[in-house]
DOMI-704583 format. One line per 8 residues: their letters; for each residue y, z, x of C-alpha. Coordinates in Angstrom, 1 decimal. Layout:
% DOMI-704583
A) Y/Z/X | ...
This chain:
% DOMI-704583
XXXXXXXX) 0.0/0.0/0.0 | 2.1/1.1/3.0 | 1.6/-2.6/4.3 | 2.8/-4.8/1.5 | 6.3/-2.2/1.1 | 6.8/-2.9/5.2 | 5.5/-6.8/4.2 | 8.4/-6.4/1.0
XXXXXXXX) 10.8/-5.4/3.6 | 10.1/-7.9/6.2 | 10.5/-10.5/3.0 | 13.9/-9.2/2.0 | 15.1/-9.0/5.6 | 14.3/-12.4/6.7 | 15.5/-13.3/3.8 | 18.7/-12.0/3.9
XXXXXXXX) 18.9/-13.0/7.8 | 18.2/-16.9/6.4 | 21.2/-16.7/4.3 | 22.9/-15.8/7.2 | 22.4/-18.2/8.4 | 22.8/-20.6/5.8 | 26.1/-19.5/4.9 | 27.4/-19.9/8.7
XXXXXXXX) 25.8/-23.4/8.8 | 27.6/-24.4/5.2 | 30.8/-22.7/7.4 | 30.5/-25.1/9.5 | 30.1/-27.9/7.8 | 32.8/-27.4/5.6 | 35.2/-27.8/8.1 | 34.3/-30.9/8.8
XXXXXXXX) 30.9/-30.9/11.9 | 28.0/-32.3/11.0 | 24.5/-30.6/10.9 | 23.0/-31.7/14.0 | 26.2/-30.1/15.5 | 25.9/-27.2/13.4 | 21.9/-26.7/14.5 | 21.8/-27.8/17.7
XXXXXXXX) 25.4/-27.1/19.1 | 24.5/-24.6/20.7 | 21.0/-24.5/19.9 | 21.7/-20.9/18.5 | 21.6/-21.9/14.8 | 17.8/-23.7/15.4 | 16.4/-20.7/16.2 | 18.2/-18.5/14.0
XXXXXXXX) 17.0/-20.8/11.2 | 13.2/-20.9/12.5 | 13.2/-17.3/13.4 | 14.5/-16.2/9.9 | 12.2/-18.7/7.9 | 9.1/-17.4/9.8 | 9.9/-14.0/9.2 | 10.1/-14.5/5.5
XXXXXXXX) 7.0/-16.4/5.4 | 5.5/-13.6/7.4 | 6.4/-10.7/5.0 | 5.3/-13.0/2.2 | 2.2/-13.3/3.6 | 1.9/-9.5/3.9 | 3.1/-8.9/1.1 | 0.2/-11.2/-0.9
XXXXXXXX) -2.2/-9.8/2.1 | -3.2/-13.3/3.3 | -5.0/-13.5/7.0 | -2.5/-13.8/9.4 | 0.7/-12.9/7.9 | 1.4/-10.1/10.5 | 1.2/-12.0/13.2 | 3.5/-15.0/11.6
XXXXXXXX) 5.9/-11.9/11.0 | 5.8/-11.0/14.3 | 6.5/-13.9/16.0 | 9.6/-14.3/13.5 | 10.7/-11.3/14.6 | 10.4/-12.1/18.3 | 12.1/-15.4/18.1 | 15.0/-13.4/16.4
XXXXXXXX) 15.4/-10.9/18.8 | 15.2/-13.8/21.4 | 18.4/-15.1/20.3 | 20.2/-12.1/20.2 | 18.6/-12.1/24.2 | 19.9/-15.3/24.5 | 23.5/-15.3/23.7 | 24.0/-12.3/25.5
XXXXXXXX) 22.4/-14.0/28.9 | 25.3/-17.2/27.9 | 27.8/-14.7/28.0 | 28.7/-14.6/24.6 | 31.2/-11.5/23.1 | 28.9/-8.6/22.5 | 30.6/-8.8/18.7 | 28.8/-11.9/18.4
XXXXXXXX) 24.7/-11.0/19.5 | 24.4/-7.3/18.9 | 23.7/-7.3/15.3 | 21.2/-10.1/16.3 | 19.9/-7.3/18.9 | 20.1/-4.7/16.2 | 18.6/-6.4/13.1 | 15.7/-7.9/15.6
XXXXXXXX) 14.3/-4.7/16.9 | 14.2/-3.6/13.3 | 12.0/-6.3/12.4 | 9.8/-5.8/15.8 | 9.4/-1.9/14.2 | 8.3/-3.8/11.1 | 6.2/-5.5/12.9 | 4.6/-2.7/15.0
XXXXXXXX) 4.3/-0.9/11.2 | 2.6/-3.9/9.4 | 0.2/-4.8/12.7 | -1.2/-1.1/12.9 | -1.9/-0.7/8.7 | -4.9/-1.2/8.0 | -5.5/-4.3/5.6 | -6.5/-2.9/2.2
């Protein structure tokens, strides 16, 4: 039971981390760049995008306790926290990364949680 509220969790947080980063995307658009720009530009908004869809399709998966779903969690997780790692390493304002930092380390506890449940 324990599993599926961390897997509920991991769903809402990669969730609300994908509209995140859909709403910074549509930003950007709107004043006029183009999505390849947008995505790729640096390639920050790629692996935001990536890393927040996995991470929702991992907590989904929990959450409907489907093989796998930890691990597809995890990974999410880890490519989130990566780019938190990574725009600090370019030099970026702390301001900009270190709720990226934050917000990934509190899906790798998520992570840790779901991975050592027991499947019931």
């Amino acid at each position: 039971m324990l599993r599926r509220v961390a897997g509920l969790v991991m769903l809402g947080l990669g969730a609300w981390l994908a509209w995140g980063a859909l709403e910074a995307i549509l930003a950007f658009t709107s004043r006029g760049g183009d999505i390849a720009s947008a995505l790729f530009e640096p390639p920050t908004g790629i692996i935001r995008v990536v890393s927040t869809f996995v991470m929702t399709l991992g907590g989904l998966m929990v959450l409907l306790g489907t093989r796998f779903g930890a691990t597809v969690s995890t990974v999410g997780s880890i490519l989130f926290i990566l780019l938190g790692g990574l725009m600090a390493v370019s030099g970026a304002d702390s301001g900009l990364w270190m709720d990226e930092v934050l917000f990934g380390l509190g899906a790798i506890a998520l992570s840790v949680l779901i991975l050592t449940l027991r499947r019931a």
